[in-house]
C-alpha positions in Angstrom: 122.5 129.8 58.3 119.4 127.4 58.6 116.3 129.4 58.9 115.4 127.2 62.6 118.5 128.4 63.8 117.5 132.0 63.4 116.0 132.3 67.3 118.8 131.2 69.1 120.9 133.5 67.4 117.9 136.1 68.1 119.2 135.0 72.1 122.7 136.2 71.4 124.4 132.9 70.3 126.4 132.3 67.4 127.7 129.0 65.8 130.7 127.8 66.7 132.7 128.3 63.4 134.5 125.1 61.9 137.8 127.0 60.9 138.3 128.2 64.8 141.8 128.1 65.6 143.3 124.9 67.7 146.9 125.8 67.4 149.5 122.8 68.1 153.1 122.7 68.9 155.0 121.2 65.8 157.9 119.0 66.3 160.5 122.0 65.6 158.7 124.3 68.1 156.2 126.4 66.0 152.4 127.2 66.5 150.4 125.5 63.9 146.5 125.5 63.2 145.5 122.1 63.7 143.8 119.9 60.6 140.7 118.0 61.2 140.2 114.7 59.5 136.6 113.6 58.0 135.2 110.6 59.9 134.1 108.8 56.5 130.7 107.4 57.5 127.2 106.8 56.4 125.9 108.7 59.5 123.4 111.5 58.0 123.2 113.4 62.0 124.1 116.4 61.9 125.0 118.7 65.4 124.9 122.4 65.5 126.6 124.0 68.5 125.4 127.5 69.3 128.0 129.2 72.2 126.8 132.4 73.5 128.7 135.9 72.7 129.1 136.3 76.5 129.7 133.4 78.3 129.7 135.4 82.0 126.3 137.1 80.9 124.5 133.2 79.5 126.5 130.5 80.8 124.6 128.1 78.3 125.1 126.7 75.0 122.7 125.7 72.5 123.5 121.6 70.7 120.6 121.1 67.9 120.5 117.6 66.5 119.2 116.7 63.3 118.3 113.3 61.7 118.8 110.1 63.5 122.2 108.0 63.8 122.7 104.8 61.7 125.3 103.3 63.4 125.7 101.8 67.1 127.7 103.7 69.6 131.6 103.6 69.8 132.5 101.0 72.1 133.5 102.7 75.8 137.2 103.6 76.0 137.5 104.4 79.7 137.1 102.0 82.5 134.4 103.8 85.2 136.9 104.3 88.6 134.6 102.2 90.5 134.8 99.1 88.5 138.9 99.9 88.5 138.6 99.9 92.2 136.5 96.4 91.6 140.0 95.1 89.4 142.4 96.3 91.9 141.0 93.9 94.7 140.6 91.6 92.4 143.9 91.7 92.3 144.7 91.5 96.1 144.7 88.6 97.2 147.4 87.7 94.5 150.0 89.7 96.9 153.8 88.8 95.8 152.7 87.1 92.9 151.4 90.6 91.5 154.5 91.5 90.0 154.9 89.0 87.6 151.0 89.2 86.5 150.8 90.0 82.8 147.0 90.3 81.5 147.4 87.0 80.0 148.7 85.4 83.5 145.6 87.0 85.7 143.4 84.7 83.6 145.1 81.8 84.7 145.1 82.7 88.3 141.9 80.8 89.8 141.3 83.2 92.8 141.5 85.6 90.2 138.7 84.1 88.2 136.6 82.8 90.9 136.4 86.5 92.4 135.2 87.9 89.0 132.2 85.0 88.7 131.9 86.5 92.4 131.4 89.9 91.2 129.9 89.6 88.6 126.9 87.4 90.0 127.9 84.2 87.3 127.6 80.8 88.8 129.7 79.1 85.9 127.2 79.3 83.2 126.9 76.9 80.7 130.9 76.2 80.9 131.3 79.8 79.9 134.4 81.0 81.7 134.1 84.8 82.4 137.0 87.7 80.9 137.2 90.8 81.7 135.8 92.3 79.0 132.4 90.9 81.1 133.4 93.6 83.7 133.7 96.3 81.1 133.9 96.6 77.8 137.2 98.2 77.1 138.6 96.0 79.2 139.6 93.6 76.0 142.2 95.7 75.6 145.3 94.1 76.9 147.2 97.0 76.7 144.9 99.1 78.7 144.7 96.1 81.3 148.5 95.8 81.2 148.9 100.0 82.7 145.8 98.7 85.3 148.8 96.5 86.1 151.7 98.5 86.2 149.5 100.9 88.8 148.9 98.3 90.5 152.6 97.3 90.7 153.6 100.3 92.3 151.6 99.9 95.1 153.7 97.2 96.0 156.3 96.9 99.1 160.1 98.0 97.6 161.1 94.2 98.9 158.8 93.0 96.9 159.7 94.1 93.5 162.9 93.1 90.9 165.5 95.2 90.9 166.4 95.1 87.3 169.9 95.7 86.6 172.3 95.5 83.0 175.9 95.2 83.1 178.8 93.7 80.9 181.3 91.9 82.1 184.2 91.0 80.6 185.6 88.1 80.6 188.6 86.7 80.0 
C-alpha cells in the first residue's frame, strides 16, 4: 500500500481488491469468476478506489487519481434521451413512409434533412450537408440508428405496418 493512501485507510476504507469476485453464468449453467482483459495502452493514470468497511455507517468512497491521461476520451456511446426525443420528431413528419426508413434512406428524405439544419442552427454552410453524427457523436453508428428506427416503428398504427408472412406452395 502507497504511503498517501495510509489516511484514508486511517477513515475506515480499504481498497477495493482486483481479484474480487464477479461470478458469470457459463454457457452449461455453472458460476464462474469472471477474467478481466488488460486494456493495452500507453496511458500511465492510475485510479485507486477506496470503499468504506461500512457502507450504512460512511456512504462515501474515496477515487485517488494519479498522473495525467495521454489519450483523448472514448468517443460517447449512448445517445442523451433528449437529443433521442430531438430524432424521433425528426422523424414525424415522415408518417407512413417510416416503415420502410433504413438509416441510409432518412438521409435521402429532404424534410428529414432540412429539420436537422433546423435543429441544429446550420444554414447550409459551405455546401456541407449535415449527418447525424452532427447531432451526436455515436450517432455514426448505423446500427445504433437502425434500433432508434425499429422504436420508432412500433409506435406506428397496426394498419400501417407489413404483415410479413412465408409460405410454400406447391405447385403442380
Amino acid at each position: 500500500m502507497r504511503i498517501w493512501s495510509t489516511p484514508a485507510m486511517q477513515l475506515c476504507y480499504k481498497p477495493i481488491l482486483p481479484k474480487a469476485a464477479h461470478l458469470h453464468r457459463q454457457a452449461d449453467g455453472k458460476l464462474k469468476q469472471g477474467v478481466l482483459q488488460k486494456w493495452t495502452h500507453n496511458c500511465t493514470t492510475k485510479f485507486n478506489i477506496y470503499v468504506p468497511h461500512n457502507l450504512v455507517a460512511c456512504l462515501h468512497i474515496i477515487v485517488l487519481c494519479s498522473n495525467l491521461h495521454s489519450h483523448p476520451p472514448p468517443t460517447p456511446v449512448k445517445v442523451p434521451t433528449p437529443l433521442v426525443d430531438i430524432f424521433h420528431e425528426l422523424l414525424a413528419p415522415m408518417k407512413w413512409k417510416l416503415i420502410d426508413a433504413t438509416p441510409h434512406w432518412i438521409y435521402l428524405d429532404t424534410a428529414f434533412i432540412q429539420g436537422l439544419h433546423k435543429v441544429l442552427g446550420w444554414d447550409f454552410p459551405d455546401g456541407h450537408n449535415t449527418t447525424l453524427q452532427d447531432l451526436h457523436p455515436s450517432l455514426a453508428n448505423l446500427d445504433h440508428v437502425h434500433y432508434l428506427l425499429a422504436e420508432e416503428h412500433t409506435k406506428l398504427p397496426l394498419e400501417q405496418c407489413y404483415v410479413c408472412c412465408a409460405e410454400t406452395h406447391i405447385i403442380k
